[in-house]
PASEBA-1860 file (N, C-alpha, C; in nm, 3 decimals):
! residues 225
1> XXXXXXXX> 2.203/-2.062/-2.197/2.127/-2.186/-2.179/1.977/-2.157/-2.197 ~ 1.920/-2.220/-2.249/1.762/-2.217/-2.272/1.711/-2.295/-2.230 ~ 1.568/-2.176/-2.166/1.503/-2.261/-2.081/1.414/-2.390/-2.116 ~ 1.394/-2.465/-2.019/1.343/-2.599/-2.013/1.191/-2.531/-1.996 ~ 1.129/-2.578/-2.106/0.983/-2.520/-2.164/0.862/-2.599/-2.061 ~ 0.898/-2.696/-1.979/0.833/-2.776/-1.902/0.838/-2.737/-1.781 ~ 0.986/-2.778/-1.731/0.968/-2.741/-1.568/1.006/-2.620/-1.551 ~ 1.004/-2.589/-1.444/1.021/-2.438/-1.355/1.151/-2.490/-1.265
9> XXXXXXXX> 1.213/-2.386/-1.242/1.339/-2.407/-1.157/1.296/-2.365/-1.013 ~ 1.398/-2.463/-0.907/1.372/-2.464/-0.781/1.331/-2.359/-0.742 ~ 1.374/-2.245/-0.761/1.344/-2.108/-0.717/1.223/-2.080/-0.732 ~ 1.173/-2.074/-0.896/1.065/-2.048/-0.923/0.932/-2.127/-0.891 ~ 0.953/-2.264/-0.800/0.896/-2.325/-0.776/0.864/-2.314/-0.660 ~ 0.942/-2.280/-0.555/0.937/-2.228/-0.406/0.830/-2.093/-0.403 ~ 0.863/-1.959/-0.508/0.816/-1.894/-0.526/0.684/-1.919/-0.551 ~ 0.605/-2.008/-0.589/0.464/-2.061/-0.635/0.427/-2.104/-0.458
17> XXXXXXXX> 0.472/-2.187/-0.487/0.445/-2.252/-0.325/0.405/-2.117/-0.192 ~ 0.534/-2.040/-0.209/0.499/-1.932/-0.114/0.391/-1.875/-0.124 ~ 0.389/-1.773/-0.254/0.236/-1.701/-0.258/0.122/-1.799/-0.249 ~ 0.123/-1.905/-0.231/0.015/-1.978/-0.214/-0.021/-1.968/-0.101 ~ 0.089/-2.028/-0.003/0.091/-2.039/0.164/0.041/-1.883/0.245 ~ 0.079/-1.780/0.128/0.081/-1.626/0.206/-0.008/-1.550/0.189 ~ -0.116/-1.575/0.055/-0.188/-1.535/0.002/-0.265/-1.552/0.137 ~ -0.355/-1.370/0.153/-0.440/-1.336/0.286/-0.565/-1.255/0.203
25> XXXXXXXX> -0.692/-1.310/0.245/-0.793/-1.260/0.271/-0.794/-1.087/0.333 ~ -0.751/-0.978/0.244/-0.730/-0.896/0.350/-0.853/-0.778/0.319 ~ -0.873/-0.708/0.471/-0.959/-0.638/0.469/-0.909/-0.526/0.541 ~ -0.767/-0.498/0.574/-0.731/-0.357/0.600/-0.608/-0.314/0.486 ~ -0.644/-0.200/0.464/-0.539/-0.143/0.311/-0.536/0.027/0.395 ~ -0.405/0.012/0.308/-0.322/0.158/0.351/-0.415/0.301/0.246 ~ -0.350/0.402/0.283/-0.424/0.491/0.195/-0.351/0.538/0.061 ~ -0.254/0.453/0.048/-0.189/0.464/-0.063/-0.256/0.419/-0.253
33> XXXXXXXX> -0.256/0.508/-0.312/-0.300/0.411/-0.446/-0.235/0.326/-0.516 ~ -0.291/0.207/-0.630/-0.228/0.136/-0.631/-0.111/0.163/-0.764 ~ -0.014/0.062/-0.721/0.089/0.123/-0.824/0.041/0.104/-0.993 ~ 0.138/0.200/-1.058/0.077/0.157/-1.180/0.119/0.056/-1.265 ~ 0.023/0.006/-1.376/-0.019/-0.087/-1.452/-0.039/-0.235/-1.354 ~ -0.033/-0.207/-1.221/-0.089/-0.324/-1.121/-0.205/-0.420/-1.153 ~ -0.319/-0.311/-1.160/-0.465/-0.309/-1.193/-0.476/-0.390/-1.300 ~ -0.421/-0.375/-1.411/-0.399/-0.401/-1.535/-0.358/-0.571/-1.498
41> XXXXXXXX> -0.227/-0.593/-1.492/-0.191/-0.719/-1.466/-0.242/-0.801/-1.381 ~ -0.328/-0.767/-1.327/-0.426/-0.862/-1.208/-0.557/-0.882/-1.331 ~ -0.575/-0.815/-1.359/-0.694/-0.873/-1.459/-0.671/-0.945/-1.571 ~ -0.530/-0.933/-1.610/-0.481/-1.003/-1.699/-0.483/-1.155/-1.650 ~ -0.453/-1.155/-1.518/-0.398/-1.284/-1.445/-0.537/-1.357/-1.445 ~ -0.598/-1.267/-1.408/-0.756/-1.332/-1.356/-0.809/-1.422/-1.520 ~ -0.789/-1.273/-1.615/-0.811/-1.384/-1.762/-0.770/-1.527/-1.836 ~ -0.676/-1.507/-1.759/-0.580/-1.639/-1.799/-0.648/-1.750/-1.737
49> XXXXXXXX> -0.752/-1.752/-1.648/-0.791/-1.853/-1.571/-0.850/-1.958/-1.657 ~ -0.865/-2.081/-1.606/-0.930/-2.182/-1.677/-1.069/-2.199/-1.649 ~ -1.166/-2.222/-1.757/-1.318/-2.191/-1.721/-1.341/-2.368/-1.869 ~ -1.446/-2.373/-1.746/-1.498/-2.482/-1.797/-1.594/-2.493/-1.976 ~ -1.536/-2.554/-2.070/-1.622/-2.524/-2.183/-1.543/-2.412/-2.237 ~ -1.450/-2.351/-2.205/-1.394/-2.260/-2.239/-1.436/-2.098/-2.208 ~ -1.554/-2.106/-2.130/-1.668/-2.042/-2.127/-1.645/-1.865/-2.148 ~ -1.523/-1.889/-2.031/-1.473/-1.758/-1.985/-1.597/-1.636/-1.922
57> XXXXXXXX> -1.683/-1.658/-1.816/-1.764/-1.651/-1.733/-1.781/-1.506/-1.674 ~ -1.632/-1.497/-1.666/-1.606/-1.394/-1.556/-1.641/-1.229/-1.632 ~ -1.658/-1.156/-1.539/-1.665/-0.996/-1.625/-1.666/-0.900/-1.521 ~ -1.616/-0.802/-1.487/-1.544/-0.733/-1.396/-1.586/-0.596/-1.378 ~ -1.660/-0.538/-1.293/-1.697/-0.389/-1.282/-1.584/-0.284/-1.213 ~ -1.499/-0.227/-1.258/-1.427/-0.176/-1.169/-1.493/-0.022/-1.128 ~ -1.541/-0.023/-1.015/-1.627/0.115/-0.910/-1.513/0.259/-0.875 ~ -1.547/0.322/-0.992/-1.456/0.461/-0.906/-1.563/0.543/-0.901
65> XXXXXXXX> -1.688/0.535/-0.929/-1.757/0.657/-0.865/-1.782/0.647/-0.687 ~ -1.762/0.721/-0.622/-1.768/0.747/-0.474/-1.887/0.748/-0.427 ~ -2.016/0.772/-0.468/-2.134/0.751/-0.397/-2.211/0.600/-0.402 ~ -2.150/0.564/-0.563/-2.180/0.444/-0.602/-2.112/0.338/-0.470 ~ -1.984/0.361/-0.505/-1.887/0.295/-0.359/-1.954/0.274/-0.228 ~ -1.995/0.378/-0.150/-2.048/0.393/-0.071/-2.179/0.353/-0.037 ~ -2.274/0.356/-0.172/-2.399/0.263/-0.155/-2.362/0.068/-0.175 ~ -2.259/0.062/-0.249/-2.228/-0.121/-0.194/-2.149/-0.119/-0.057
73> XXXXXXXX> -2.085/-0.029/0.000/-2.067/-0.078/0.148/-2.181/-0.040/0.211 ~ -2.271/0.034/0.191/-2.440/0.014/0.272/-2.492/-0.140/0.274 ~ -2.518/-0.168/0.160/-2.570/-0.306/0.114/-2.428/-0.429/0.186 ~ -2.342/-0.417/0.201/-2.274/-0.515/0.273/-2.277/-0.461/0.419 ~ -2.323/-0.377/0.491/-2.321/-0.339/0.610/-2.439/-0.415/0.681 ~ -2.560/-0.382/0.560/-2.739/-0.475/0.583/-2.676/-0.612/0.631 ~ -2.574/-0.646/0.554/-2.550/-0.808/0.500/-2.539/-0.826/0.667 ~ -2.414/-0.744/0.678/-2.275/-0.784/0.799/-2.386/-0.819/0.913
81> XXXXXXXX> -2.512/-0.682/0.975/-2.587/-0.695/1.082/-2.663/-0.818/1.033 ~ -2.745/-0.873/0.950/-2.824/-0.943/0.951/-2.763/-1.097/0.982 ~ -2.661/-1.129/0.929/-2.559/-1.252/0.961/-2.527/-1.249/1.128 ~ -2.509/-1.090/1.165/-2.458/-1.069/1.333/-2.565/-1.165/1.361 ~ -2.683/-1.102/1.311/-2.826/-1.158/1.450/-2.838/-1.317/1.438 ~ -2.811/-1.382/1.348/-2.851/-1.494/1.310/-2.709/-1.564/1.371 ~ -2.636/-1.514/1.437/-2.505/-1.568/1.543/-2.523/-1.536/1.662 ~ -2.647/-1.585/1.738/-2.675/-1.528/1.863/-2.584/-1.561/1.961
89> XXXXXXXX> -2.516/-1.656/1.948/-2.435/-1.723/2.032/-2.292/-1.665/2.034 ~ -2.238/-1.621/1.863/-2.135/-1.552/1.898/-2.140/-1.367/1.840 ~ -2.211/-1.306/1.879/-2.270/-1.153/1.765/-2.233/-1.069/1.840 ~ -2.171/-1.083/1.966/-2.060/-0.964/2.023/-1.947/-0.959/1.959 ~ -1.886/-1.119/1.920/-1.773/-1.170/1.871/-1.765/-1.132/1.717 ~ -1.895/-1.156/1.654/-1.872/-1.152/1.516/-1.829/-0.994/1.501 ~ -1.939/-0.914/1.540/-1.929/-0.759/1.538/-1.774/-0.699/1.568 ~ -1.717/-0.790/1.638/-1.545/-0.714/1.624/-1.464/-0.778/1.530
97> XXXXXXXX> -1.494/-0.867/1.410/-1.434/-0.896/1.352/-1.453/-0.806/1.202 ~ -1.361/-0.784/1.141/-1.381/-0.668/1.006/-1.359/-0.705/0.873 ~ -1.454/-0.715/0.862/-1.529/-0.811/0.733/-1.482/-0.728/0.615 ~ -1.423/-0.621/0.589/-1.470/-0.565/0.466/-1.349/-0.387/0.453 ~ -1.285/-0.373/0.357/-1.184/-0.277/0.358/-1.258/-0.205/0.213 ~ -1.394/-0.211/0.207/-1.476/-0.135/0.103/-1.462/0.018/0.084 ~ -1.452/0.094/0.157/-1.438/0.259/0.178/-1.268/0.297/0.225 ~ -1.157/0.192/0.226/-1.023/0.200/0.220/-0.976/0.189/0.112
105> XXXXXXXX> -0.990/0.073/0.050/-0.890/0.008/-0.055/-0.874/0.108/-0.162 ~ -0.764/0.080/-0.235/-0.785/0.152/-0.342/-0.818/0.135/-0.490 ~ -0.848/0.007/-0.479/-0.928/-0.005/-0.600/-1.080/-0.113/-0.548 ~ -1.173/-0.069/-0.637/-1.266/-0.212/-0.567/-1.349/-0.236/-0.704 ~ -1.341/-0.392/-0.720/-1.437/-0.436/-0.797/-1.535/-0.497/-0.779 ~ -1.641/-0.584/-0.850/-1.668/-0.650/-0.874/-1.714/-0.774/-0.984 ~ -1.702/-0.891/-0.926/-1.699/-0.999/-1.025/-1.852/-1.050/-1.043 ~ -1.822/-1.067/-1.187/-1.943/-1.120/-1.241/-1.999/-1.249/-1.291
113> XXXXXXXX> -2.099/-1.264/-1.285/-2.113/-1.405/-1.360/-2.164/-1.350/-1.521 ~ -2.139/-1.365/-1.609/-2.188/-1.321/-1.736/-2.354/-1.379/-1.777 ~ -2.403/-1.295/-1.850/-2.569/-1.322/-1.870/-2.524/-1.425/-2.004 ~ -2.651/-1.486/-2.010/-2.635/-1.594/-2.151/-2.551/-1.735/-2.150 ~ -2.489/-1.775/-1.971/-2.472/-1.842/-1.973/-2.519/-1.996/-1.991 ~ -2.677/-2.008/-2.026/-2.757/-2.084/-2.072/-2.716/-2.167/-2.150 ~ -2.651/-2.068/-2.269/-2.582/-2.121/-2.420/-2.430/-2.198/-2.403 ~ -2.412/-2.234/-2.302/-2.267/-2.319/-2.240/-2.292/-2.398/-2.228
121> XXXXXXXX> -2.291/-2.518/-2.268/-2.365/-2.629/-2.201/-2.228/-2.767/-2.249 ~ -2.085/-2.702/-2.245/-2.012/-2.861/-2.262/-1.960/-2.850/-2.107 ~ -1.950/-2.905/-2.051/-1.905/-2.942/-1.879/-1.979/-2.896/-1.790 ~ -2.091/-2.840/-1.837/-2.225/-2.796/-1.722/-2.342/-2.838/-1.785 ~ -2.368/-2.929/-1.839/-2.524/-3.034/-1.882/-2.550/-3.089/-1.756 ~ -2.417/-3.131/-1.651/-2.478/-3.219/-1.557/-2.462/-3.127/-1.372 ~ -2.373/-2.984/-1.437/-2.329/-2.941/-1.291/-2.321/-2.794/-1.383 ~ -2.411/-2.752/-1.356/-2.457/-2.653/-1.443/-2.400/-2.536/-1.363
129> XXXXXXXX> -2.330/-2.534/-1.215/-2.254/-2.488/-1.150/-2.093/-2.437/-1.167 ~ -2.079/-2.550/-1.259/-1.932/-2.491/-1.268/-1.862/-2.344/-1.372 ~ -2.029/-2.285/-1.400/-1.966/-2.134/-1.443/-1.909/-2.063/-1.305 ~ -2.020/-2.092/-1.197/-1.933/-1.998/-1.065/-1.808/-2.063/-1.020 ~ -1.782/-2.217/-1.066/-1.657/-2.250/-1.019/-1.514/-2.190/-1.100 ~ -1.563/-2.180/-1.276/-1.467/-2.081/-1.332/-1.476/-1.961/-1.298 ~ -1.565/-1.870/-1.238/-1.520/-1.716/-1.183/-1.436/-1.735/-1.083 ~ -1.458/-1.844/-0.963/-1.412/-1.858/-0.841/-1.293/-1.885/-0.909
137> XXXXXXXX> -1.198/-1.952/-1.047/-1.035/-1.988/-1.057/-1.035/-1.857/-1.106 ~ -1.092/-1.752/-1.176/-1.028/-1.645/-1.175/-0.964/-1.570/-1.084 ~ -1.039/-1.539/-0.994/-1.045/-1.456/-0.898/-0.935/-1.525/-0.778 ~ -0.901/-1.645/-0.828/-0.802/-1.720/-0.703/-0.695/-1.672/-0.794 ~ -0.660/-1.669/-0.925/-0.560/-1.613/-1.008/-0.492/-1.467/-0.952 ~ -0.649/-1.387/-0.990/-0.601/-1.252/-0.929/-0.558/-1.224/-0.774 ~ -0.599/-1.333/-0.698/-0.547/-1.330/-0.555/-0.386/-1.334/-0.533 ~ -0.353/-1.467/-0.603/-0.233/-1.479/-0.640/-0.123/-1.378/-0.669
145> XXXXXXXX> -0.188/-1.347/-0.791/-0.133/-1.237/-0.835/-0.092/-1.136/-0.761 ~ -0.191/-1.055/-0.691/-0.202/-0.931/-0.584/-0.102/-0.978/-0.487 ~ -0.095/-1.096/-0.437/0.060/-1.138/-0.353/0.169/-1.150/-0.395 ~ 0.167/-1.207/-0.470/0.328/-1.156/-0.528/0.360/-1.048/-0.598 ~ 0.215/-0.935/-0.609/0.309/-0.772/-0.642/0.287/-0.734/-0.518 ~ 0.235/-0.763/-0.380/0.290/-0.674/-0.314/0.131/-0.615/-0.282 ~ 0.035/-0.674/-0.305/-0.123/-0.557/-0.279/-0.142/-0.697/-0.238 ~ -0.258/-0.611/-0.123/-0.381/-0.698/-0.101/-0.506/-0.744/-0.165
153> XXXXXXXX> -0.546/-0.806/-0.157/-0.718/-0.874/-0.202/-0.778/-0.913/-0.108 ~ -0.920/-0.851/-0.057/-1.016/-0.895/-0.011/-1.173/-0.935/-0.097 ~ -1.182/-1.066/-0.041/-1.318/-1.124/-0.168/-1.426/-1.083/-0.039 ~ -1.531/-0.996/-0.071/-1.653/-0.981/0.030/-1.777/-1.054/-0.013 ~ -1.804/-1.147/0.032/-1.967/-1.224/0.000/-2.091/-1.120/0.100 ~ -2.066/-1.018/0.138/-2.204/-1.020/0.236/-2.276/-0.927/0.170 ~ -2.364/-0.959/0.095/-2.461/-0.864/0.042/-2.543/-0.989/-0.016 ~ -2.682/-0.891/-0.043/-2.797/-0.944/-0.091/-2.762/-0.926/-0.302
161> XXXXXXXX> -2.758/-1.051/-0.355/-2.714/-1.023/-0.471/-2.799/-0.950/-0.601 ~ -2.930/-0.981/-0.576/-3.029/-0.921/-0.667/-3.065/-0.738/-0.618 ~ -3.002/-0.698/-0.479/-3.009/-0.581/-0.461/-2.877/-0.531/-0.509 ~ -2.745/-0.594/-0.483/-2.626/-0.549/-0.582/-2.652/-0.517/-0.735 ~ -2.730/-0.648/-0.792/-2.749/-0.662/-0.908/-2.773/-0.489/-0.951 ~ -2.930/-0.470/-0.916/-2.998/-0.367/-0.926/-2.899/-0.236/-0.907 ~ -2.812/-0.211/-0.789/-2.748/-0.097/-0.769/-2.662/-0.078/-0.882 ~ -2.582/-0.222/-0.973/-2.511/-0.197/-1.077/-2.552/-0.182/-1.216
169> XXXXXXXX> -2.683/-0.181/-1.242/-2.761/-0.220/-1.357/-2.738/-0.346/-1.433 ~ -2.708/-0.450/-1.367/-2.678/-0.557/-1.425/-2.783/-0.622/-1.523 ~ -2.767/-0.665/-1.658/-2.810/-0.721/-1.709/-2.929/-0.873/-1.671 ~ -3.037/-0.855/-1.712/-3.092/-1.037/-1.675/-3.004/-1.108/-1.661 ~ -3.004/-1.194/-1.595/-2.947/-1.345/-1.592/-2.779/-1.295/-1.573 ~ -2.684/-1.163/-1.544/-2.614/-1.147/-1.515/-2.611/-1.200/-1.311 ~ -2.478/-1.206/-1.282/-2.516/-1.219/-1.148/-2.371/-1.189/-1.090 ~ -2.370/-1.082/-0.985/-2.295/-1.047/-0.864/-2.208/-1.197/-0.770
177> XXXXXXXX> -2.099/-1.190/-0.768/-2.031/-1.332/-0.707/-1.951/-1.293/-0.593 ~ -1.917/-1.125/-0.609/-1.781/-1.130/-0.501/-1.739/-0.948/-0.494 ~ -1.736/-0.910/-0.432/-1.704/-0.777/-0.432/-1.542/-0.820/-0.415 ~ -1.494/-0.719/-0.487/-1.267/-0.726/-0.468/-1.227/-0.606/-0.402 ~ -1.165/-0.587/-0.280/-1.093/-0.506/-0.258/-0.986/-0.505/-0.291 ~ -0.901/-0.428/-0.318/-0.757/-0.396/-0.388/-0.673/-0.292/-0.354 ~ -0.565/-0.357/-0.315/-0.486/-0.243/-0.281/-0.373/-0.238/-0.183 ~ -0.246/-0.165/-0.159/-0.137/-0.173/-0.105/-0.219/-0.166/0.091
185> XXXXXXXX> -0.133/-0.242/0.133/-0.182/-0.274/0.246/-0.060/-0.256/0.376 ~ -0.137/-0.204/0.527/0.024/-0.197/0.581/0.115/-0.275/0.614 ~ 0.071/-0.450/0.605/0.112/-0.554/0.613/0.011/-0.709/0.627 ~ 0.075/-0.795/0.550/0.002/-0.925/0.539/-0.026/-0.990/0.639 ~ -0.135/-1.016/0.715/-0.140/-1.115/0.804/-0.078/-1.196/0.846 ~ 0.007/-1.288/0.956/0.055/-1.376/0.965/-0.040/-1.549/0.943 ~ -0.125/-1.519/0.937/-0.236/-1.600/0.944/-0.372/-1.583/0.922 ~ -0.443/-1.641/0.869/-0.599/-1.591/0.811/-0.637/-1.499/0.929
193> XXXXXXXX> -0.742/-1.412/0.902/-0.788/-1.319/1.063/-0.909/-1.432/1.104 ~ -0.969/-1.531/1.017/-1.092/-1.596/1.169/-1.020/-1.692/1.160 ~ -0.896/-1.752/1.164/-0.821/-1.822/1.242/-0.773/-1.729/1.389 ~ -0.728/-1.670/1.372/-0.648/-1.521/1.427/-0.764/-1.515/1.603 ~ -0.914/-1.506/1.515/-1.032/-1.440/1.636/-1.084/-1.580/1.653 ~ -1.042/-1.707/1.642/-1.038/-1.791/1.714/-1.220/-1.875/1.614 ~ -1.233/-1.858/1.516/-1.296/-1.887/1.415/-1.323/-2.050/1.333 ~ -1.171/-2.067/1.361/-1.123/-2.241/1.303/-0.990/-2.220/1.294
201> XXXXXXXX> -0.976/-2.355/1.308/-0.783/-2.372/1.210/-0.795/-2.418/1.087 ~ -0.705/-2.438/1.016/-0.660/-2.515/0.886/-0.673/-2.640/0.919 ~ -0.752/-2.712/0.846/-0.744/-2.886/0.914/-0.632/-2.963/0.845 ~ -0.628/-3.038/0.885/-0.456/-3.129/0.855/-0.548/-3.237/0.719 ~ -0.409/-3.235/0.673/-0.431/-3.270/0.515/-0.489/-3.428/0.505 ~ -0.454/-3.474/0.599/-0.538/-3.638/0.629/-0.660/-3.614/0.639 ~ -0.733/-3.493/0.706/-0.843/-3.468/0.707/-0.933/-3.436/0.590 ~ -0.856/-3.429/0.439/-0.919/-3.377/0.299/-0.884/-3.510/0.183
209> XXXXXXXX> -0.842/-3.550/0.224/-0.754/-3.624/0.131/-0.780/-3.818/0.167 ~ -0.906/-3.832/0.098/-0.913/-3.994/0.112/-0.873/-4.075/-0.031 ~ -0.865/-4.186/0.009/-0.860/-4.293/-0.125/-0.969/-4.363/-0.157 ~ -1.011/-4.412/-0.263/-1.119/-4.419/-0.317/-1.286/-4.460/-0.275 ~ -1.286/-4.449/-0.154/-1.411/-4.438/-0.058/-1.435/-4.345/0.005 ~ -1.520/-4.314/0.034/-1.551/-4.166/0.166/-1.551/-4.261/0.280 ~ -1.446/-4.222/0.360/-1.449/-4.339/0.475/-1.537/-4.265/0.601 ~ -1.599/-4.379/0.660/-1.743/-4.374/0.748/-1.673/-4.313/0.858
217> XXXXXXXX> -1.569/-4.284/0.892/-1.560/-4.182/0.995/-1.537/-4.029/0.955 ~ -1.536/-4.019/0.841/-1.517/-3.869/0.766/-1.618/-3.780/0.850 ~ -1.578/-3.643/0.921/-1.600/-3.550/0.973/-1.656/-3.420/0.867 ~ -1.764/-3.352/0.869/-1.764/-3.202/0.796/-1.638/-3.162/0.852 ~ -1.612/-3.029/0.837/-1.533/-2.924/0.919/-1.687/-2.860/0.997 ~ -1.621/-2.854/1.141/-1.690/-2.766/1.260/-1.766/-2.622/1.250 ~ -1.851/-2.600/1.247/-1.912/-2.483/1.222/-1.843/-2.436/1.373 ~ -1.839/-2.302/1.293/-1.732/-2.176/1.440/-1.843/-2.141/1.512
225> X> -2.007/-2.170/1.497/-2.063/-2.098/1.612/-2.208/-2.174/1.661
END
């Protein structure tokens, strides 16, 4: 029987659904390396992403030198304390939470915004933003991905980006979006970890989802501190 070129079968449809629901933010990884051609197929996945204009935005440093390594978890360590102090209210709390599996994982990248994005200009004349929104569907690709083989992904924002820039020799007008941790992990979270340390919940889907007005009782989501 040949397959139906449209839909996906129940199975394979549950299967989507799951890695969606399971897919974890993770920041503790085992000391194992990652299996092979893994690496490979996560970047493949990430390519496949859809980018606005066709642009294809994204560009990928993968870090195996060890001192290099070690000077971007310096620069996200600056990040981690300086965010502590500016949480006076919760910076005992923040400080036990673990932001970052940078000097574990076993693979670590980072994502790029590509230089020359100037010269793009069909779906960003008016939201000249949505090159970081095509890195951000990559990188949700490769998240994906990393869950259903079985590795973790952690995305780290805490660094100063023009001092990343500099540590990587990045090109002008190139720009730093996301450090990636990668790598077999000793198990998936049952639940995001700042849900977990008492951070926020998941808000209920009535809460995202209006019909064609922003209705006047619409709430932000709660800042955790």
């Amino acid at each position: 029987m040949s397959r139906d070129p449209v839909t996906f079968s129940e199975d394979e449809r549950a299967a989507i659904y799951r890695v969606i629901r399971e897919r974890r933010d993770m920041r503790h990884f085992s000391s194992e390396p990652m299996p092979p051609g893994v690496l490979e197929r996560l970047i493949e996945a990430a390519h496949w992403a859809p980018s606005v204009g066709y642009m294809q935005p994204w560009r990928f440093l993968r870090i195996t030198d060890a001192v290099l390594r070690q000077h971007i978890h310096d620069l996200v360590e600056a990040e981690r304390q300086a965010t502590a102090a500016a949480l006076p209210s919760r910076n005992e709390e923040f400080q036990q939470v673990k932001i970052e599996g940078i000097m574990d994982c076993a693979e670590l990248l980072v994502a790029v915004l590509m230089p020359g994005r100037e010269q793009h200009s069909v779906g960003r004349r008016t939201l000249p933003e949505m090159d970081l929104a095509s890195v951000a569907c990559a990188i949700q690709n490769m998240w994906l991905a990393a869950r259903a083989e079985g590795v973790g992904l952690g995305w780290v924002s805490f660094f100063e980006p023009q001092a990343l820039a500099q540590l990587l020799a990045l090109p002008e007008g190139a720009r730093p979006v996301g450090i990636l941790c990668l790598g077999p992990v000793p198990e998936f979270y049952p639940r995001p970890m700042f849900e977990d340390a008492g951070w926020g919940q998941r808000l209920p889907v009535a809460e995202i989802m209006f019909e064609n007005r922003w209705p006047e009782d619409a709430q932000p989501t709660p800042a955790a501190y």
